[in-house]
C-alpha positions in Angstrom: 79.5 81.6 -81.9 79.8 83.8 -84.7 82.5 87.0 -84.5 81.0 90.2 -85.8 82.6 93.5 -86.1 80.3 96.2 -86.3 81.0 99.8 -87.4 79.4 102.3 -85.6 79.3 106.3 -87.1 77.0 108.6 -88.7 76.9 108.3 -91.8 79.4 109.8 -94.8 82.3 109.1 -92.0 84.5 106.6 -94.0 82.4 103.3 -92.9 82.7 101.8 -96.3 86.6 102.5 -96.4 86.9 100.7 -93.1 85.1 98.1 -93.7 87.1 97.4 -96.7 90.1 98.3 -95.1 89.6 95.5 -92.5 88.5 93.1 -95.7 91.8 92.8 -96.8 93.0 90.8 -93.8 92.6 86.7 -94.7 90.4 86.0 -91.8 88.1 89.1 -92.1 84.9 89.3 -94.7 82.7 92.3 -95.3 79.8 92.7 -97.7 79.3 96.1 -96.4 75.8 97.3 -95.0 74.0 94.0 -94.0 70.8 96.2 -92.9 70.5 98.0 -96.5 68.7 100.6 -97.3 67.2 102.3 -101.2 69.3 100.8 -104.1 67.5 103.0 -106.1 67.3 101.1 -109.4 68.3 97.8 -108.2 68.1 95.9 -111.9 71.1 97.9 -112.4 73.0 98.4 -108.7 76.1 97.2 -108.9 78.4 95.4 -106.6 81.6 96.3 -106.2 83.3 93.3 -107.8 81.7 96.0 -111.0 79.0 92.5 -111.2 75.2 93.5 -111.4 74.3 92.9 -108.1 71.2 90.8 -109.3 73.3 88.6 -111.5 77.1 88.8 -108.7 78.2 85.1 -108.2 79.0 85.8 -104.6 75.6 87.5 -103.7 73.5 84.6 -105.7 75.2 81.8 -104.0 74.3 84.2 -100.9 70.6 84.2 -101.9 70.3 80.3 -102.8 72.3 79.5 -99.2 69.7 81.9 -97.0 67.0 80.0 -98.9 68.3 76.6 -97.6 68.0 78.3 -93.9 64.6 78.9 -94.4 64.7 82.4 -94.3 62.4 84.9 -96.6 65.7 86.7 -97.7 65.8 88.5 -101.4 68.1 90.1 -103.0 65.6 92.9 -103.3 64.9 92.6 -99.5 67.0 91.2 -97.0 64.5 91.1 -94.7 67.7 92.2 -91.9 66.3 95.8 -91.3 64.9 95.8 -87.3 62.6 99.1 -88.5 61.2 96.9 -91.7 57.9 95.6 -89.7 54.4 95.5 -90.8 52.2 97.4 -88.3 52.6 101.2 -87.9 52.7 101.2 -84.4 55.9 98.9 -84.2 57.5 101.1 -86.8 56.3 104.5 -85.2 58.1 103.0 -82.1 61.0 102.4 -83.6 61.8 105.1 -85.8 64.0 107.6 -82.9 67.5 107.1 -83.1 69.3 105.4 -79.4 68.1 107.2 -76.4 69.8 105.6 -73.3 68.9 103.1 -71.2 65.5 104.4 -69.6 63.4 105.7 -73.0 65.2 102.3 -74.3 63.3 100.0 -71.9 60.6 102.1 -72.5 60.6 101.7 -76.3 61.0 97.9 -75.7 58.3 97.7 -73.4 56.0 99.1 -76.0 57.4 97.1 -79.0 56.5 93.8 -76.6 53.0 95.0 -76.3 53.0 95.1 -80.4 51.3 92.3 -81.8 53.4 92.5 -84.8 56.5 93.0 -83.5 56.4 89.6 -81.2 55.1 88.4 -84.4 58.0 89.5 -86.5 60.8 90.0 -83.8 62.0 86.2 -84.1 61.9 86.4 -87.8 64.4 89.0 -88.5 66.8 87.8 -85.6 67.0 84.3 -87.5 67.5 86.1 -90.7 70.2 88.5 -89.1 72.1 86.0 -87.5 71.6 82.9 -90.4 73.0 85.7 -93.5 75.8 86.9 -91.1 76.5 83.2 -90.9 76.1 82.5 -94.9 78.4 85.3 -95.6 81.4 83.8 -93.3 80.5 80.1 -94.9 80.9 81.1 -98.4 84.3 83.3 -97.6 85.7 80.7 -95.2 87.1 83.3 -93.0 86.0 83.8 -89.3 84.9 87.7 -88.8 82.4 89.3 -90.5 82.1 92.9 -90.7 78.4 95.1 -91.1 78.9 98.5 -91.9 75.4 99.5 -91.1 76.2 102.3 -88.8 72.6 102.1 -87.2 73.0 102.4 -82.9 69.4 100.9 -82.7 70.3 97.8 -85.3 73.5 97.6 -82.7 72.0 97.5 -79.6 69.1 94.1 -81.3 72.3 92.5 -83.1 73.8 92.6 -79.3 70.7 90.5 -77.8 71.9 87.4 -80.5 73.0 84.9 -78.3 75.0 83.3 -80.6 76.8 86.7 -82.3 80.1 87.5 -80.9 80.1 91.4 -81.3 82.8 94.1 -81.3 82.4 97.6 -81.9 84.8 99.9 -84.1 83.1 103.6 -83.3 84.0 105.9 -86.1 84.3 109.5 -86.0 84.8 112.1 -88.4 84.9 115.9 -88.2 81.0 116.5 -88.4 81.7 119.4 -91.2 82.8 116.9 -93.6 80.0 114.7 -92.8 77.8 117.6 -93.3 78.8 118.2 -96.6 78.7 115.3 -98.0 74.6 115.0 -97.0 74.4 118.4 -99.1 75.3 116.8 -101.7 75.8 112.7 -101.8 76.0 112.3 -105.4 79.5 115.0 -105.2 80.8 114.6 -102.2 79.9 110.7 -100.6 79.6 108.8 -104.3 82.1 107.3 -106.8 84.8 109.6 -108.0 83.4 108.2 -111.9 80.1 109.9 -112.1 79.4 107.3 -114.8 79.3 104.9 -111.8 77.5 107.1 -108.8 74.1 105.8 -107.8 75.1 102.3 -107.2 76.6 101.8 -110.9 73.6 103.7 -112.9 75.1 107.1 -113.2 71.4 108.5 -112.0 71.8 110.3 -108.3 68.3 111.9 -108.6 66.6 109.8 -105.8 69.4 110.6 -103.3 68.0 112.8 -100.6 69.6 116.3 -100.3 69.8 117.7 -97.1 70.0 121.5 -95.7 73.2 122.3 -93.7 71.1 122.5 -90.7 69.9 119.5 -91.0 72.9 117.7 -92.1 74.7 119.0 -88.6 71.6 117.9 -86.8 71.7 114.5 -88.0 75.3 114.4 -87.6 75.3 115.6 -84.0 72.5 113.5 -83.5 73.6 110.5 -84.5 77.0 110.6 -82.6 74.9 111.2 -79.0 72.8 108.0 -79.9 76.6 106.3 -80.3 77.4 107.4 -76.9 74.6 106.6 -75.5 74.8 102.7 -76.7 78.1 102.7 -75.7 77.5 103.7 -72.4 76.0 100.3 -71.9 79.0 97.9 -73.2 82.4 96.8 -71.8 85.4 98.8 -72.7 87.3 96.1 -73.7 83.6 95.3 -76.7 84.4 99.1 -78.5 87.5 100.7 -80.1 87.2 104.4 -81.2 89.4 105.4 -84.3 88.7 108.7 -86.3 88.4 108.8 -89.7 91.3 111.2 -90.0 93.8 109.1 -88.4 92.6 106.6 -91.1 93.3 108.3 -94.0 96.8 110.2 -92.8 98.0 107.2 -90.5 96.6 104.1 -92.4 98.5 101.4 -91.5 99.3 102.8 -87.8 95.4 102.7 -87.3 95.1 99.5 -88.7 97.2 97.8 -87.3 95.6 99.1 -83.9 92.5 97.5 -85.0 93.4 94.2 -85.7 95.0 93.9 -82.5 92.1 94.7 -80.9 90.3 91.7 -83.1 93.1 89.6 -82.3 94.4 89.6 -85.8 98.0 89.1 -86.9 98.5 92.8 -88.4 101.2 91.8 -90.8 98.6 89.6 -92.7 97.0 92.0 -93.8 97.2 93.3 -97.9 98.2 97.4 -98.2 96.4 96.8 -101.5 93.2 96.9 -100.4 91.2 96.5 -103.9 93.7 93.2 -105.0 91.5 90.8 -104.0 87.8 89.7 -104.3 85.1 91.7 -102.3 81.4 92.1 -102.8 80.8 95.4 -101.2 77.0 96.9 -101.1 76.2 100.9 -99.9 78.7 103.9 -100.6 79.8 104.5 -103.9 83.0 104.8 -103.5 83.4 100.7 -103.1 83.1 101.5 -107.2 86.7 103.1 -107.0 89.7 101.2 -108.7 92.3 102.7 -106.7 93.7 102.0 -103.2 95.0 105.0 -102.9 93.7 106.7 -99.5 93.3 110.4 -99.3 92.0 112.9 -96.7 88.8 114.4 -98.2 88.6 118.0 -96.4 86.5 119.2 -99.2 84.3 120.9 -96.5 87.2 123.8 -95.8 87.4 125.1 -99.3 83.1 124.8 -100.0 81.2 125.6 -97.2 80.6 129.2 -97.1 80.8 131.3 -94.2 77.3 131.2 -94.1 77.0 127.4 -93.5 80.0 127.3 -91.1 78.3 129.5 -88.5 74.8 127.4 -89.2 76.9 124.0 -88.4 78.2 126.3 -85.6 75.1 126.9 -84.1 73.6 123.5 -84.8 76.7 121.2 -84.0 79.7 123.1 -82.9 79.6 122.5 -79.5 79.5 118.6 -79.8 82.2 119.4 -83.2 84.9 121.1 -80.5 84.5 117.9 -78.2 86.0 115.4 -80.3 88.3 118.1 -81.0 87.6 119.6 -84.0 88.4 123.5 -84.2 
């Protein structure tokens, strides 16, 4: 068996600062969002050991070992994203986010009567489960941690008979989330902005988003998380907020490696001291560990927005009890 930890949020909620967080304990590797999506210009993406992420050591040595495994993996393509299927219908099926148990059997029983997707199905399962295996080979340490965020991704990395999943569900105040899909490049990218857009410095092809739509996706995204967990066993999912991260690090932490069975006191406070080869937000580009509380959202959303979030998200906001 292989132990995975996955983290579960929408996205802009601190995923990449967990997963690094959770890197800095001996038996615990992360290479950050295992289902990637647009590196934009990947010739020069960069890693965040600062590397090219075409020429990184660790990510090479990654490529030649999936090769050996017989997978079709790349470096340009992992070949790891469940939605990435030739044939339209497959992908038109799979494009909604987590919709509970019934319109999921429903979906399945469609994608099972897609040609390509029995085709393809066994394909990216081998890949999934043979690069989360490379990546705890090359580290020597047991857990490995995917901060792809995805509930659909989730609920096919569950059916792996040989993946040992738990589930971290992270939450954060859906107006800082917001925000930060107004603007990526400002408010969810490296503090540098010599380094945003994966190391280039160029943030034009990240998508902007209304604040409508960024409350939608929010609120969407965090009933497709219940929803998934609705199906596992309490004792497969821990719930932290994003929050309680930043103000209460090493309280929080600490929680979360008992939950892993982890030693907590093995763990390094200095969470960039040591070697990690971290793909998807920016901010894995930062040199320091210091943690802060980003509540940007207070002091630059206008009045205006507030009351669209309100309309859009607030109710689902107050819930998880944010005023």
């Amino acid at each position: 068996m292989v132990n995975l930890v996955y983290i579960l949020a929408a996205s802009h909620s601190g995923s990449t600062l967990l997963a690094m967080l959770l890197g800095a304990h001996p038996e615990v590797v992360t290479a950050g969002e295992l289902a990637p999506g647009n590196f934009g210009d990947i010739s020069e993406y960069r890693c965040s050991c600062r590397s090219l992420f075409l020429e990184c050591p660790f990510w090479r040595c990654l490529a030649s070992k999936m090769k050996q495994r017989g997978t079709d993996f790349r470096l340009t393509s992992f070949g790891t994203r469940f939605q990435d299927v030739n044939g339209s219908l497959a992908r038109h099926l799979l494009r909604p986010l987590h919709r509970g148990r019934a319109l999921e059997a429903l979906r399945d029983l469609g994608l099972r009567m897609t040609p390509s997707w029995r085709r393809q199905y066994p394909r990216l399962v081998q890949n999934n489960q043979a690069l989360i295996e490379a990546v705890s080979d090359i580290s020597g340490k047991p857990i490995v941690v995917d901060s792809s965020k995805s509930a659909v991704r989730l609920k096919f990395l569950l059916r792996i008979p040989d993946l040992c999943v738990k589930v971290i569900r992270l939450i954060r105040d859906g107006r800082g989330v917001s925000l930060a899909y107004t603007n990526q490049a400002c408010f969810a990218d490296a503090s540098d902005p010599m380094l945003r857009g994966g190391g280039t410095g160029i943030v034009e092809w990240q998508e902007r988003f209304s604040i409508a739509e960024a409350a939608y996706r929010w609120k969407r995204s965090n009933e497709e998380t219940e929803r998934v967990l609705a199906g596992l066993d309490p004792s497969q999912w821990k719930e932290i907020r994003y929050e309680e991260l930043c103000v209460k690090t090493s309280e929080t932490m600490n929680r979360l490696f008992t939950f892993l069975t982890l030693d907590p006191e093995l763990a390094r406070s200095d969470f960039r001291s040591h070697d990690q080869h971290i793909i998807g937000n920016g901010m894995r580009l930062d040199s320091t560990s210091k943690i802060s509380l980003d509540e940007r959202w207070k002091h630059v959303l206008t009045s205006s927005q507030l009351r669209t979030f309100e309309r859009v998200a607030g109710r689902v906001n107050r819930a998880y009890g944010y005023d």
